[in-house]
C-alpha positions in Angstrom: 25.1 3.3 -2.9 25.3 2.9 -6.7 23.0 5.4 -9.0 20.7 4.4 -12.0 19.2 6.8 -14.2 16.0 5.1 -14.3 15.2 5.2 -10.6 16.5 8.9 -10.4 14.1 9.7 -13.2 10.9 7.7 -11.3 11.8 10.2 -8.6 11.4 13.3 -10.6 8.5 12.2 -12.4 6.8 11.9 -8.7 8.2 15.0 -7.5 6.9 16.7 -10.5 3.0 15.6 -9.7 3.6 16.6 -6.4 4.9 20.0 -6.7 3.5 20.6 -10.1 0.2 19.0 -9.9 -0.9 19.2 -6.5 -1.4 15.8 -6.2 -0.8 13.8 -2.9 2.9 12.2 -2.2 1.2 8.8 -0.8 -1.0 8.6 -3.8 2.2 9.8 -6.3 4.4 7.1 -5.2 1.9 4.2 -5.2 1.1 4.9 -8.9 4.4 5.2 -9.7 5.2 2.1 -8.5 2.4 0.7 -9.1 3.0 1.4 -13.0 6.4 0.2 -13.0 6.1 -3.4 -11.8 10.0 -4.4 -13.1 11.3 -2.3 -10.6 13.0 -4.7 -8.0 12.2 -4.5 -3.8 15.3 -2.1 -3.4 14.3 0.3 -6.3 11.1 0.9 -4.7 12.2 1.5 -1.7 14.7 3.9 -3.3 12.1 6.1 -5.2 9.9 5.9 -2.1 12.0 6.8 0.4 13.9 9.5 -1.8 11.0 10.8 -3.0 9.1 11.8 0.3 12.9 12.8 2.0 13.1 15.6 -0.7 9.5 16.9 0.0 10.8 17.7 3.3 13.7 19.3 2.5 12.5 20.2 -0.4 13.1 24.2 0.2 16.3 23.9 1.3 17.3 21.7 -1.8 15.8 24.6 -3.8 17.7 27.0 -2.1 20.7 25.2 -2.0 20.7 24.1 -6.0 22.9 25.4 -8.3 19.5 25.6 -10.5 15.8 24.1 -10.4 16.4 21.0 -13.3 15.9 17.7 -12.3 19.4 16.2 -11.6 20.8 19.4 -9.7 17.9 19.0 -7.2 18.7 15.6 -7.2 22.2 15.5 -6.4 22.4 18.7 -4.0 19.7 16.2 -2.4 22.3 13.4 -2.6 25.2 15.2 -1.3 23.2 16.4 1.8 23.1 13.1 2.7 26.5 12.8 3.0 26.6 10.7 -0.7 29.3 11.4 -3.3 27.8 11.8 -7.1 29.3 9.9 -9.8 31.1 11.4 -12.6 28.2 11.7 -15.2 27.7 14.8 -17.3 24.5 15.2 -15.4 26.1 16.4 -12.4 28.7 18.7 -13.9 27.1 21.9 -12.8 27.6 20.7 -9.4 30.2 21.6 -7.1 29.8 20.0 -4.0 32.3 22.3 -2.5 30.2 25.5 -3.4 27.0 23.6 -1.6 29.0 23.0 1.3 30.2 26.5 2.1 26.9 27.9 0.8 25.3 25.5 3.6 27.4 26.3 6.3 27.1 30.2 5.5 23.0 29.5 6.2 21.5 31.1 9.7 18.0 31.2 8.3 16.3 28.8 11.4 13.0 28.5 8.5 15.6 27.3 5.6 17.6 25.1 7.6 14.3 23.4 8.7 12.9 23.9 5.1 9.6 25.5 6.4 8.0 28.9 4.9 8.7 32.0 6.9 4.9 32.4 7.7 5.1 28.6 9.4 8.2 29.1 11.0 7.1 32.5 12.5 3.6 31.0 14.0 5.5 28.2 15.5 7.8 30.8 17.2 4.7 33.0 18.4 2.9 29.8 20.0 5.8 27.4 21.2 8.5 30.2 22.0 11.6 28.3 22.6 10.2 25.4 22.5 9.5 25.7 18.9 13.0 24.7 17.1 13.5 21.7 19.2 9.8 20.8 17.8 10.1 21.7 14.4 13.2 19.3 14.5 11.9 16.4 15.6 9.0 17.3 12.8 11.7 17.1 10.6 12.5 13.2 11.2 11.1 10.3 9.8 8.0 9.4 10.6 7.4 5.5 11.8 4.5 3.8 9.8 1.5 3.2 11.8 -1.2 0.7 11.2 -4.8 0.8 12.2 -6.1 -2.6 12.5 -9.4 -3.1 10.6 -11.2 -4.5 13.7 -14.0 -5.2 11.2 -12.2 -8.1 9.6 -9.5 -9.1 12.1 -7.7 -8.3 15.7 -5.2 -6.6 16.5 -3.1 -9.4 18.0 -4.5 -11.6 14.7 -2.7 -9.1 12.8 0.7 -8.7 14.5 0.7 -12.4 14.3 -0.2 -12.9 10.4 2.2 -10.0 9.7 4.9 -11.9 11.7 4.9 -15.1 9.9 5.9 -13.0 7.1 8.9 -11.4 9.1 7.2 -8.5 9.0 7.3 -7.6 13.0 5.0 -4.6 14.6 4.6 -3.6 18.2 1.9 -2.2 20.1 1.8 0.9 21.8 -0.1 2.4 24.8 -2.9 4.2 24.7 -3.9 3.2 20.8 -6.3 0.1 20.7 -6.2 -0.5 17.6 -2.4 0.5 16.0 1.0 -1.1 15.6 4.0 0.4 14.0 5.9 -1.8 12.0 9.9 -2.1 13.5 11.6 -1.7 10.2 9.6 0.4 7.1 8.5 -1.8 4.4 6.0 -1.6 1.6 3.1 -3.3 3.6 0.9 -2.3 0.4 1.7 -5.2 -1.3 0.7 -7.5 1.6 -2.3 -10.1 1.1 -3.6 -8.9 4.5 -3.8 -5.0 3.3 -5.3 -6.0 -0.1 -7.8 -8.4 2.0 -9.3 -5.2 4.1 -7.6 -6.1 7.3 -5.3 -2.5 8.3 -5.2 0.3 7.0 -1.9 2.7 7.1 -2.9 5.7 9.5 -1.0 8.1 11.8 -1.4 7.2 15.5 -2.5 10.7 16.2 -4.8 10.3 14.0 -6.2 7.3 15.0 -7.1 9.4 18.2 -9.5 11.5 16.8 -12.7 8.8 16.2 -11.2 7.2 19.2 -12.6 10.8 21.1 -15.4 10.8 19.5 -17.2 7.8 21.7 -19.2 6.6 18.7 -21.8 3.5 19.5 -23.2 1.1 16.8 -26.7 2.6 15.3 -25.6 5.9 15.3 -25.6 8.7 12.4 -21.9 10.5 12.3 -21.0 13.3 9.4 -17.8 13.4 8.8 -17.3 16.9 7.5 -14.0 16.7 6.3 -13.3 13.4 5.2 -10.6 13.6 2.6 -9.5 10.1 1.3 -11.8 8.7 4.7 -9.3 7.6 6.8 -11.0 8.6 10.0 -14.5 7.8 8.1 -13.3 4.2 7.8 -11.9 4.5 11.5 -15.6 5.4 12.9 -17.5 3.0 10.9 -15.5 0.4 12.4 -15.4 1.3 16.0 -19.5 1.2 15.4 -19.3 -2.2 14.2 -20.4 -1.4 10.5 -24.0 -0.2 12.4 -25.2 3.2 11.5 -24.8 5.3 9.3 -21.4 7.9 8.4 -22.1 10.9 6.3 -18.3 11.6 4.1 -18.2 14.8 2.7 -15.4 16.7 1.3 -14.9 19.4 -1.3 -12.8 17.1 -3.8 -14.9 14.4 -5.4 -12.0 12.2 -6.5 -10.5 12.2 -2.6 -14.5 10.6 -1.9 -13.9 8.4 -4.4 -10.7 6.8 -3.0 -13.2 6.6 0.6 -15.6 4.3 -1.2 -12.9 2.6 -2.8 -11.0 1.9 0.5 -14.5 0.7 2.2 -15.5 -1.5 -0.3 -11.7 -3.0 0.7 -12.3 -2.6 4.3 -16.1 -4.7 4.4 -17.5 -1.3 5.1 -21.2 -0.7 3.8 -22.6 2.2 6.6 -20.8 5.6 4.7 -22.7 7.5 2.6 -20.9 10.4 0.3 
């Protein structure tokens, strides 16, 4: 895969909200691509994908990296995907040999998982030895989940207006109102997301106002709400009847919740 500076750059300047500012990676990445619209289909799939892969390995990069600047992270990143770096004067402090044998030297179970310590120790305490084999599979890449808006459409609506665009989901037991897509791809830029009709949402999430048994006409508080994922979940299962109280310490996370209902056709949540 050939490199271009300007896409390597799009990922640091991501990274550094993310790690610098706090902000959140889903939110980074949108506005970054959002505020680069030249960027071609593969480009944004480069800066997405690369971006969130090196949050997860992001301590063992560090740990790994001849230093913390921008382009060593990147390419010790690069070459632990089994990549070669081109010859540019970036890369010259790099030794991919040195990387290697420091890698291979590594018996630290919480940096070869690129965990904290503290994380890495609970997990042990709880799980036992069940614990690496779980942190691994933590470790791989998550499918995307959808959560039909069952306010605006169906779910067997959706999977058959996402189709027609060769963009192909299936359904999955046990979660009413999800599909995971076969193959990632940006589904923000879909008509049907901009029109309301799914939003993007863990399955395991999805769960949680699933439990709650929620009726139309009823008052829910959401205590944590956050960007109101699960807000926008209940408020659908109770047919946009009721009311659903969002609260959350960060204003500008309630803001992206009112935002995302006025999307969604949602009127009953209050902040």
């Amino acid at each position: 895969m050939k490199l271009h500076n300007n896409t390597i750059r799009g990922v640091h300047t991501a990274l550094a909200a993310i790690f610098e500012e706090g902000q959140y990676a889903d939110k980074v990445i949108e506005r970054t691509l959002k505020s680069n619209p030249k960027w071609g289909a593969r480009d944004r799939s480069f800066i997405a994908e690369t971006t969130y892969e090196m949050v997860r390995w992001w301590r063992l990069i560090n740990f790994l990296s001849p230093s913390k600047e921008p382009y060593d992270l990147f390419g010790t990143y690069w070459l632990m995907q089994g990549h070669s770096l081109p010859p540019w004067e970036e890369f010259a402090k790099i030794n991919p040999d040195k990387i290697k044998e420091k890698y291979d030297k590594l018996e630290d179970p919480a940096k070869l998982e690129s965990v904290p310590d503290w994380l890495f120790d609970l997990g042990k305490k709880e799980l036992g030895d069940k614990w690496e084999a779980e942190i691994h599979s933590l470790n791989q890449e998550a499918q995307v989940v959808l959560r039909v808006n069952t306010l605006k459409i169906t779910r067997e609506q959706l999977k058959n207006r996402l189709a027609e665009d060769n963009i192909h989901t299936h359904i999955i037991k046990g979660y009413p109102d999800a599909l995971i897509l076969d193959e990632r791809t940006n589904v923000f830029r879909h008509p049907a997301f901009k029109e309301g009709m799914f939003e993007v949402q863990d399955a395991s999430s999805q769960l949680v106002a699933q439990a709650l048994a929620v009726e139309p006409g009823m008052r829910v508080i959401d205590a944590c709400a956050g960007a109101g994922g699960k807000s926008l979940h209940i408020a659908a299962l109770m047919q946009n009847k009721g009311k659903v109280l969002s609260m959350d310490v960060e204003e500008w996370k309630l803001q992206q919740t009112k935002l995302r209902a006025r999307r969604d056709g949602v009127s009953i949540i209050e902040r």
